[in-house]
C-alpha positions as CSV (number, residue, x, y, z in Angstrom):
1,X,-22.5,3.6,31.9
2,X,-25.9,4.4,30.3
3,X,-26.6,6.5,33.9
4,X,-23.0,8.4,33.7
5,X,-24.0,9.3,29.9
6,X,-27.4,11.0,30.9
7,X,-25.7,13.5,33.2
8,X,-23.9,14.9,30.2
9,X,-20.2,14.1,30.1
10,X,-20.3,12.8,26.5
11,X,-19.4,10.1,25.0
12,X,-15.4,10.0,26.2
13,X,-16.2,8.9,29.7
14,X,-18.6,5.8,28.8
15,X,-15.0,5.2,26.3
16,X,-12.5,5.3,29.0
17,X,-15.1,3.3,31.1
18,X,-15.5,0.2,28.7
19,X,-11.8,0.6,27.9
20,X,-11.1,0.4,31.9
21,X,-13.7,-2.1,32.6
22,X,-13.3,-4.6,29.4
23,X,-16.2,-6.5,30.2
24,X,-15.9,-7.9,27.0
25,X,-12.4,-9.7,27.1
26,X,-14.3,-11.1,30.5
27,X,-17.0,-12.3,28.5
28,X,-14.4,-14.1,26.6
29,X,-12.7,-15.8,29.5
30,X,-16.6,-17.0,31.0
31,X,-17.3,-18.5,27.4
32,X,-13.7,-20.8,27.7
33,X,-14.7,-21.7,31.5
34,X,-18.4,-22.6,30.5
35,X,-17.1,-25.0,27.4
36,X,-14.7,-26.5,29.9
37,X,-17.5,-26.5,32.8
38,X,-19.9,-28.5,30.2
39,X,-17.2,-29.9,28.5
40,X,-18.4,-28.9,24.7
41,X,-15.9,-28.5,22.1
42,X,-13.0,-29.5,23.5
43,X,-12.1,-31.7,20.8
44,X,-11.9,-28.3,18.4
45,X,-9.8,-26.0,20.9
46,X,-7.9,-29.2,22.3
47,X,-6.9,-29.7,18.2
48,X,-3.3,-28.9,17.4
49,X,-4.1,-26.3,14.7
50,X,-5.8,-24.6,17.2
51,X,-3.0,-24.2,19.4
52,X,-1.1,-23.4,16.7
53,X,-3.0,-20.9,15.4
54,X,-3.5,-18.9,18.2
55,X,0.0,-18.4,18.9
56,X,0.5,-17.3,15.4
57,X,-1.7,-14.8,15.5
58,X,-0.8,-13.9,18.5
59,X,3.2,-13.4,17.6
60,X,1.7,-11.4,14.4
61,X,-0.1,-9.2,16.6
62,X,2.2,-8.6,19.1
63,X,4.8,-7.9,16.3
64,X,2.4,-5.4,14.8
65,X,1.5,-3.3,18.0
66,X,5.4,-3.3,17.9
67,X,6.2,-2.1,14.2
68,X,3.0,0.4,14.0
69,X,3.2,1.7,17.7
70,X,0.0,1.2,18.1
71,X,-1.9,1.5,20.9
72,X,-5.7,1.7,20.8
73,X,-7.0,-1.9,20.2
74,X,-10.3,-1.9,20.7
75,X,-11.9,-5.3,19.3
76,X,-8.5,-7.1,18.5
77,X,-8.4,-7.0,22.4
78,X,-11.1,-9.8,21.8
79,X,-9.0,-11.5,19.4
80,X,-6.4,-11.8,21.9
81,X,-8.0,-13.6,24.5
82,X,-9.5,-15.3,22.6
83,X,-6.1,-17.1,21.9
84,X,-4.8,-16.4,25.4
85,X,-8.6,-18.7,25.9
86,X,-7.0,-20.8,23.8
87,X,-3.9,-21.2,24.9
88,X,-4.8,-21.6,28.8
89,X,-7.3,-23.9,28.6
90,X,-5.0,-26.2,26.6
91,X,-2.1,-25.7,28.6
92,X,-4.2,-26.2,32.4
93,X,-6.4,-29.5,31.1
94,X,-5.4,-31.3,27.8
95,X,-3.1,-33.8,28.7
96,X,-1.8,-34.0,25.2
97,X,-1.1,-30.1,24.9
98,X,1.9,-29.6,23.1
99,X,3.0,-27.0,25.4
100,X,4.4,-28.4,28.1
101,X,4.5,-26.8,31.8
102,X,5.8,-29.0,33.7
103,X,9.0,-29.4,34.9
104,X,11.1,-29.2,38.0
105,X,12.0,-25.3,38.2
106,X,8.3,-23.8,37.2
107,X,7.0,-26.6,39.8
108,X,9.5,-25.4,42.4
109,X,8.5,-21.7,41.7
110,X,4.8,-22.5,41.6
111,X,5.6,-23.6,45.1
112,X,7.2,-20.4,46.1
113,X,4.8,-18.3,44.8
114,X,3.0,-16.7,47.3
115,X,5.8,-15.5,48.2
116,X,6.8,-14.2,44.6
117,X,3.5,-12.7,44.9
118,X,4.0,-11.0,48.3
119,X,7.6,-9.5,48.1
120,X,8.0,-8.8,44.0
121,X,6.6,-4.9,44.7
122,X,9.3,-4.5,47.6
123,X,12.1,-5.5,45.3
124,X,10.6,-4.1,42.3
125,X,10.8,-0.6,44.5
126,X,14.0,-1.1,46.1
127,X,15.4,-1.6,42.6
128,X,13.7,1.2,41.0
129,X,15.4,3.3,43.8
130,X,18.8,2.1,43.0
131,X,18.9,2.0,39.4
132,X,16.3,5.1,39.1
133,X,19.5,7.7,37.2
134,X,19.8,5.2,35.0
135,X,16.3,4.3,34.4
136,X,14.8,8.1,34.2
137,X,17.6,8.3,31.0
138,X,16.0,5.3,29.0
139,X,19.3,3.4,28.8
140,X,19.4,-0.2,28.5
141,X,21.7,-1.3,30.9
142,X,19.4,0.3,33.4
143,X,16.5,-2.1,32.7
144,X,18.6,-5.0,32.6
145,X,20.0,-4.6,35.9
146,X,16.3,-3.7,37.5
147,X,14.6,-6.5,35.9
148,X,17.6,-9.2,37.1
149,X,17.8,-7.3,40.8
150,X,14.3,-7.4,41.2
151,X,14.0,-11.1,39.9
152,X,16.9,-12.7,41.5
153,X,16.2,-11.0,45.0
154,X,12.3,-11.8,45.1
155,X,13.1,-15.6,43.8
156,X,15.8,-15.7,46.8
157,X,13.6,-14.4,49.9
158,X,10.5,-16.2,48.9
159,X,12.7,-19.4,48.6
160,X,14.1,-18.6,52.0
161,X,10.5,-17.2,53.4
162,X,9.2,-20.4,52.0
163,X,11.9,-22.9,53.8
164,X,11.5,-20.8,57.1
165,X,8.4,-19.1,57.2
166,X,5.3,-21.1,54.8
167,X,6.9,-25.2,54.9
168,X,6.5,-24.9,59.1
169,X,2.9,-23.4,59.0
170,X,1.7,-25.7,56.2
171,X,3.4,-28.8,58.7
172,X,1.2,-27.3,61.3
173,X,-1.9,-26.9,59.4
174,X,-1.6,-30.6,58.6
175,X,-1.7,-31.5,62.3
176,X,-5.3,-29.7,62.7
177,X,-6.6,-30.6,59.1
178,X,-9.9,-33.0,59.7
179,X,-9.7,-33.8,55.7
180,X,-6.2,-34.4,54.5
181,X,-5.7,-32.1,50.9
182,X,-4.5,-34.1,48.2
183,X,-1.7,-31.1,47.2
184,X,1.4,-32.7,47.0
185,X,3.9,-30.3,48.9
């Protein structure tokens, strides 16, 4: 940054740059995974008021971008993920989290994922090109009908893709493994 503002483009590219870049909602997400890594102040973000308070602020937030159509965050960015920090860290490793993520259909979907992952776009496209009239006019209806095509037919081929296509390679991969992986398929 410091080399693109001495060859005179002003201060609006090193701007866009950090806005782009965020290194600082990164720093964020390092200082979480360095508390968990040494396991230092747990007890304080594993607390219940700090659970709760973080979502708090993050529904006010939210709600406020919403009601003042705002846009340019700059250091509430930080505040967010700092809650998100919050939030994750709870949710992925304290036991006693009162948000709860387990359960049958996110465990199911966590196992089709990769698939999720790899034909979303396809669908996401597909649908854009048949519902595009009524997206380009802003109606409702229009988004509704993208958002469940594009859902509903990703969730179905990566279920099929995973049946067909990932359960007989991961039954393969098993017969080669030297060290047996303690994922429970």
């Amino acid at each position: 940054m410091i080399a693109i503002a001495k060859t005179g483009y002003g201060t609006e590219v090193i701007e866009i740059g950090l806005k782009l870049l965020s290194h600082d909602v990164i720093l964020v997400g390092c200082f979480f995974g360095y508390l968990l890594h040494k396991g230092k102040n747990l007890k304080i973000i594993y607390s219940r008021i700090s659970v709760v308070l973080a979502i708090v602020i993050l529904v006010a937030l939210l709600f406020l971008k919403w009601l003042l159509k705002f846009n340019d965050w700059g250091l509430l960015n930080n505040v967010f993920a700092f809650c998100y920090g919050i939030l994750i860290v709870n949710i992925s490793t304290n036991r006693r989290s009162i948000i709860k993520l387990e359960n049958p259909i996110l465990n199911y979907l966590g196992r089709i994922s990769y698939g999720i992952y790899m034909y979303h776009s396809i669908f996401i496209g597909l649908g854009v090109y048949l519902f595009g009239s009524q997206l380009s006019t802003g109606d409702f209806i229009g988004n509704v009908y993208l958002y469940a095509f594009s859902v509903a037919l990703t969730i179905l081929v990566s279920a099929i893709s995973y049946q067909f296509f990932e359960q007989p390679f991961i039954k393969m991969k098993e017969k080669f493994m030297v060290v047996k992986s303690s994922s429970k398929r």
